[in-house]
N, CA, C and O atoms as CSV, one atom per row, in Angstrom:
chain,resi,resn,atom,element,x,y,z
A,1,UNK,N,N,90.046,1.042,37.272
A,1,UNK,CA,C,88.696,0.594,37.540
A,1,UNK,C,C,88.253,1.010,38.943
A,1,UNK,O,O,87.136,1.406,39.278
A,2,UNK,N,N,89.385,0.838,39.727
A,2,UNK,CA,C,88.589,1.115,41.284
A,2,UNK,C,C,88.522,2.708,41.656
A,2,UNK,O,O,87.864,3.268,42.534
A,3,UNK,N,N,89.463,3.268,40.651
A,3,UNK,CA,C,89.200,4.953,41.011
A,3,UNK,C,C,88.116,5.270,40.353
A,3,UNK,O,O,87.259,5.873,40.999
A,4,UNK,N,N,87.828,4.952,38.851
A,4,UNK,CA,C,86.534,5.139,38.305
A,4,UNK,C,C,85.263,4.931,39.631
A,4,UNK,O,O,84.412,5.754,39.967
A,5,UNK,N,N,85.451,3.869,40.063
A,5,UNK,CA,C,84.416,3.296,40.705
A,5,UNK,C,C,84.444,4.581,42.460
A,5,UNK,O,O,83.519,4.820,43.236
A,6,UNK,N,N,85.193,4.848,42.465
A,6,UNK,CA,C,85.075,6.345,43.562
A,6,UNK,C,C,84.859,7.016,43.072
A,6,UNK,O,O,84.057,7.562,43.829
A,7,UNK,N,N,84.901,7.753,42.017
A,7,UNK,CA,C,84.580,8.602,41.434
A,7,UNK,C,C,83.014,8.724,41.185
A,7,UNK,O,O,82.287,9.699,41.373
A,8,UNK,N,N,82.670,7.327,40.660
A,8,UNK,CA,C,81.080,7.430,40.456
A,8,UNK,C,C,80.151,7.728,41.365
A,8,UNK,O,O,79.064,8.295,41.262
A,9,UNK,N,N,81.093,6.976,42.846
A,9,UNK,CA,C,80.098,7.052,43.657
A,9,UNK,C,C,80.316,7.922,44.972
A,9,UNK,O,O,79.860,7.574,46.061
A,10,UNK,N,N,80.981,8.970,44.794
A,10,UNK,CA,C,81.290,10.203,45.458
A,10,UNK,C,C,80.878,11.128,44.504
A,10,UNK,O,O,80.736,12.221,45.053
A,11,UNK,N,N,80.627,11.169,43.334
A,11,UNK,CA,C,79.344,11.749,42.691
A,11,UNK,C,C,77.781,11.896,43.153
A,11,UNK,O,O,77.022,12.824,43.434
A,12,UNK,N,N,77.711,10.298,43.066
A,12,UNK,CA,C,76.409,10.154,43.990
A,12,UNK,C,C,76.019,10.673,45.380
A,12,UNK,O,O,74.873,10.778,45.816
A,13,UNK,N,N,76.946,10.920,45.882
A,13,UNK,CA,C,77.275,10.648,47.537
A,13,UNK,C,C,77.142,11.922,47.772
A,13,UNK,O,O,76.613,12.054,48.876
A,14,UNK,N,N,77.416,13.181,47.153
A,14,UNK,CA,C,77.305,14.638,47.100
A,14,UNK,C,C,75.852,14.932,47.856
A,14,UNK,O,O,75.571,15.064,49.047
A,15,UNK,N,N,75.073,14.977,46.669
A,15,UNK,CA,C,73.535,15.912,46.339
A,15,UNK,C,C,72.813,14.749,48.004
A,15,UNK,O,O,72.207,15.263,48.943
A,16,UNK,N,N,73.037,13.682,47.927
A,16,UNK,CA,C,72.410,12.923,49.105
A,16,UNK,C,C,72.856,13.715,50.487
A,16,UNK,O,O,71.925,13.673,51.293
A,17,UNK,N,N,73.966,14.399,50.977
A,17,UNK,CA,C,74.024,14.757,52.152
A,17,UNK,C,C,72.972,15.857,51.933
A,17,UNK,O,O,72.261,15.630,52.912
A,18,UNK,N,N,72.504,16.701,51.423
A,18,UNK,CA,C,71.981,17.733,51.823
A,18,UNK,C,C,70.259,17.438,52.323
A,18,UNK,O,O,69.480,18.359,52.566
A,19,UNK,N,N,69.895,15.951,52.408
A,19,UNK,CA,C,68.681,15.828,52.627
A,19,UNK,C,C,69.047,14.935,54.232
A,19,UNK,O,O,70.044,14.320,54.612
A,20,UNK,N,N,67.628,15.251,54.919
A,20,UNK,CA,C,67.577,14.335,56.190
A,20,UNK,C,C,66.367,13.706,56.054
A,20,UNK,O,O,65.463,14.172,56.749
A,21,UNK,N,N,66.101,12.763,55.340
A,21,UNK,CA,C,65.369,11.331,55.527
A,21,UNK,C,C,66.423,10.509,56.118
A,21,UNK,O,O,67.634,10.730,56.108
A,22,UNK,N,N,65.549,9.163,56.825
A,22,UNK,CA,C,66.435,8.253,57.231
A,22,UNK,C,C,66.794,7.432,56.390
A,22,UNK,O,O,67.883,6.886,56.563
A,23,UNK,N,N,65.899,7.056,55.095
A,23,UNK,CA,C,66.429,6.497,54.085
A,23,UNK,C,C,67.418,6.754,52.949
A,23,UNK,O,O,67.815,5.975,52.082
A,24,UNK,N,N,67.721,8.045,53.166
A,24,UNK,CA,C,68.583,8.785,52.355
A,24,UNK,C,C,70.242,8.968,53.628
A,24,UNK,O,O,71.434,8.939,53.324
A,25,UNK,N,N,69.736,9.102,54.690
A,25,UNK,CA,C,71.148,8.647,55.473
A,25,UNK,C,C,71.577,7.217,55.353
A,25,UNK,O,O,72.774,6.930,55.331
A,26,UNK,N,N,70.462,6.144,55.259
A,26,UNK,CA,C,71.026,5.002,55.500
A,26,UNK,C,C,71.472,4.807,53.998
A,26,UNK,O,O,72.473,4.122,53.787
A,27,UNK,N,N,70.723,5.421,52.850
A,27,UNK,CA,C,71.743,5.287,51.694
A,27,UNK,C,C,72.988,5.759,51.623
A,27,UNK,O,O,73.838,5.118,51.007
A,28,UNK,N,N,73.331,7.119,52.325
A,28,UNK,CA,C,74.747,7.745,52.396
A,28,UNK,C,C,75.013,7.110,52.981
A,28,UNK,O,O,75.493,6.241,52.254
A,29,UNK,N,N,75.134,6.623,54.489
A,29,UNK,CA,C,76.223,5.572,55.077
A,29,UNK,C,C,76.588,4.043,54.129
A,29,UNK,O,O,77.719,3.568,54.026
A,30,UNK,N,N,75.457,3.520,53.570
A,30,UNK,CA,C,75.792,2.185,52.510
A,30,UNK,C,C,76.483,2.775,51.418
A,30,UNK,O,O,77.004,1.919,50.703
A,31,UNK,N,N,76.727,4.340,50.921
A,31,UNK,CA,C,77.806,4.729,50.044
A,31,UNK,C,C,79.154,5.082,50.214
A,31,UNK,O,O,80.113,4.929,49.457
A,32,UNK,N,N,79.063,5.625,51.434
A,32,UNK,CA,C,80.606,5.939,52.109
A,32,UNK,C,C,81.152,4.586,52.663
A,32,UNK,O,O,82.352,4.468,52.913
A,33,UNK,N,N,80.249,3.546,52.858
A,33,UNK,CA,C,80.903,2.341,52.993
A,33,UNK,C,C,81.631,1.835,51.703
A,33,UNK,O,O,82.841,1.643,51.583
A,34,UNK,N,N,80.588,1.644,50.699
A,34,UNK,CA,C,81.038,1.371,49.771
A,34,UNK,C,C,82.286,1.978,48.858
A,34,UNK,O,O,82.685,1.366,47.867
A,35,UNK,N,N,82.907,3.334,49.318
A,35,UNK,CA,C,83.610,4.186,48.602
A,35,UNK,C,C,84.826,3.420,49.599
A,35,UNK,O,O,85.941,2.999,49.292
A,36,UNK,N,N,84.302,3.433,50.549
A,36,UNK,CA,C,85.674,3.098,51.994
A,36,UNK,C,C,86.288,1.904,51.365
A,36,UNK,O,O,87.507,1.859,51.197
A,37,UNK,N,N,85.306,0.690,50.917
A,37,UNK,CA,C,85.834,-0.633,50.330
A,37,UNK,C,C,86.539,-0.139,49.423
A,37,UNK,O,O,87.739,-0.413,49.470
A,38,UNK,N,N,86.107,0.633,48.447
A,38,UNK,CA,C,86.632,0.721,47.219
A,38,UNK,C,C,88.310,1.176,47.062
A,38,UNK,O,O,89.208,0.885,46.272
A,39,UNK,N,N,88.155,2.295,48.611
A,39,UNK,CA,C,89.599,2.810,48.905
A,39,UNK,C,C,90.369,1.513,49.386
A,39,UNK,O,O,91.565,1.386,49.121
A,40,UNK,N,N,89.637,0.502,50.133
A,40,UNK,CA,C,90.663,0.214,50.466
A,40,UNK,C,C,91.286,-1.451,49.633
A,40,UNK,O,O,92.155,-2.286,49.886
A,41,UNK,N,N,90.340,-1.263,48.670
A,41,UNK,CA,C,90.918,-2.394,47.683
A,41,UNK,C,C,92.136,-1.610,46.904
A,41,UNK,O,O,93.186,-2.247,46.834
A,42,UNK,N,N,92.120,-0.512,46.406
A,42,UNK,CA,C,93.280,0.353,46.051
A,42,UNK,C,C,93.980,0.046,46.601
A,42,UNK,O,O,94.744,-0.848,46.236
A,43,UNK,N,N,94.056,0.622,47.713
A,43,UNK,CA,C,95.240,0.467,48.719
A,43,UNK,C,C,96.039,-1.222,49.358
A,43,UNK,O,O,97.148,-1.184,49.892
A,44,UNK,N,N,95.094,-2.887,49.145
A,44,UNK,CA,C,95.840,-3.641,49.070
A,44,UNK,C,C,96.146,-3.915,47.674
A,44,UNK,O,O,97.130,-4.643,47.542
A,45,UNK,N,N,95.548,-3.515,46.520
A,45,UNK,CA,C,95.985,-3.589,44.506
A,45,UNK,C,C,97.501,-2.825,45.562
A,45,UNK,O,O,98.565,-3.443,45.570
A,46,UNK,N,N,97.407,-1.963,46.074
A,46,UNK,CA,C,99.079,-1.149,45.547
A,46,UNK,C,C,100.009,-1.900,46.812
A,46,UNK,O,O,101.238,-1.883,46.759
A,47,UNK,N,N,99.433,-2.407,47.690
A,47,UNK,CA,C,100.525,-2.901,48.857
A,47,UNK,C,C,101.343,-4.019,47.945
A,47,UNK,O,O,102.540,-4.098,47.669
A,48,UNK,N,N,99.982,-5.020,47.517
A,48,UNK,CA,C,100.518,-6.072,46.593
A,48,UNK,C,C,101.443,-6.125,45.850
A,48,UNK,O,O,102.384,-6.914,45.934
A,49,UNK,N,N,101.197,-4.887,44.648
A,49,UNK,CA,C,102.312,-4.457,44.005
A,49,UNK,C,C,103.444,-4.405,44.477
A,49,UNK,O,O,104.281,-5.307,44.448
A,50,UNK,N,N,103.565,-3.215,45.003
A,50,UNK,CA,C,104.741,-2.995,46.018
A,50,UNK,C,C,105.903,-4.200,46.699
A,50,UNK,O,O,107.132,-4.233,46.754
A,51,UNK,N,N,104.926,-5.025,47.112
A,51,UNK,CA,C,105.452,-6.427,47.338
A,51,UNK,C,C,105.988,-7.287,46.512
A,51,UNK,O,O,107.043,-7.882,46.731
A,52,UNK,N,N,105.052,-7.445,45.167
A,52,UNK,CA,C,105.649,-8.388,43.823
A,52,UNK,C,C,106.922,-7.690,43.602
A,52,UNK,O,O,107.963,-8.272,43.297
A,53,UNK,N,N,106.785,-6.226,43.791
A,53,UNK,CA,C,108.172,-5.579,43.097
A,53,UNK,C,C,109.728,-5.805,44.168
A,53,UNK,O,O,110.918,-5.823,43.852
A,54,UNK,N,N,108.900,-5.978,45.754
A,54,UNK,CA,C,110.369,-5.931,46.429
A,54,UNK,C,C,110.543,-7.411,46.297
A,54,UNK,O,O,111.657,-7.912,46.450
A,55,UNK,N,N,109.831,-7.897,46.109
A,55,UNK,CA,C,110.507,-10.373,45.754
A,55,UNK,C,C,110.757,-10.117,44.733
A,55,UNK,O,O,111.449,-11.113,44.521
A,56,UNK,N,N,110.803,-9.428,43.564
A,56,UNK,CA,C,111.190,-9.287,42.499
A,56,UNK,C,C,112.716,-9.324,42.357
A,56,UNK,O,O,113.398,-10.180,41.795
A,57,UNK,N,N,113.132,-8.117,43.040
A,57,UNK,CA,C,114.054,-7.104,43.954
A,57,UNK,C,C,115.300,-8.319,44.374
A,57,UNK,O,O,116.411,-8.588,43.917
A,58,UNK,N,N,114.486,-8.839,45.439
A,58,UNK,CA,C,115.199,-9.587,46.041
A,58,UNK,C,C,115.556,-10.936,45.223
A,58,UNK,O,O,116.742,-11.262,45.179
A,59,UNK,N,N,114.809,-11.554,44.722
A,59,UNK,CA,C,114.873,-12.649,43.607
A,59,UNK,C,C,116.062,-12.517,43.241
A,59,UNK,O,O,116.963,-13.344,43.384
A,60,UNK,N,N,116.141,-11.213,42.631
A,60,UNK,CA,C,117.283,-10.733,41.427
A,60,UNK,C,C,118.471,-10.536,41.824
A,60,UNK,O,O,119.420,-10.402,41.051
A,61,UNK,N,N,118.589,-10.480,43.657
A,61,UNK,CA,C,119.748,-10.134,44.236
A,61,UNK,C,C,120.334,-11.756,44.524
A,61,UNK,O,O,121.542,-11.992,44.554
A,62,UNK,N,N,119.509,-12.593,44.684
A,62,UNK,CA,C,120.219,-14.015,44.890
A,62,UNK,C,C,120.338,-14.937,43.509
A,62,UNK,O,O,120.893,-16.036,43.524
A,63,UNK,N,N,119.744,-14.350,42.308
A,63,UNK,CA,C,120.176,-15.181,41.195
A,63,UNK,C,C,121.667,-14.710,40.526
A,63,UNK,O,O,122.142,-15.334,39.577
């Protein structure tokens, strides 16, 4: 879901740099924000993971 969701909107995010209105920059900066969130919910979805898997890990070493 969250790569879909970069994907859509680094689609969008393309054809908008090639114009200079200010309303079309302040839309590209509110999209590269929004892509930035999107990266970086990925990135705590996979820290998380990563984590369930090493207490997992460890769980399994003291039972």
């Amino acid at each position: 879901m969250y790569l879909f969701t970069i994907f859509l909107v680094s689609m969008y995010r393309a054809p908008i740099t090639r114009r200079n209105s200010m309303t079309d920059l302040r839309l590209n900066s509110s999209l590269n924000s929004l892509v930035l969130d999107a990266q970086n919910a990925v990135n705590v979805h996979k820290k998380l993971k990563d984590f369930k898997v090493s207490m997992a890990i460890k769980m399994e070493r003291f039972s």
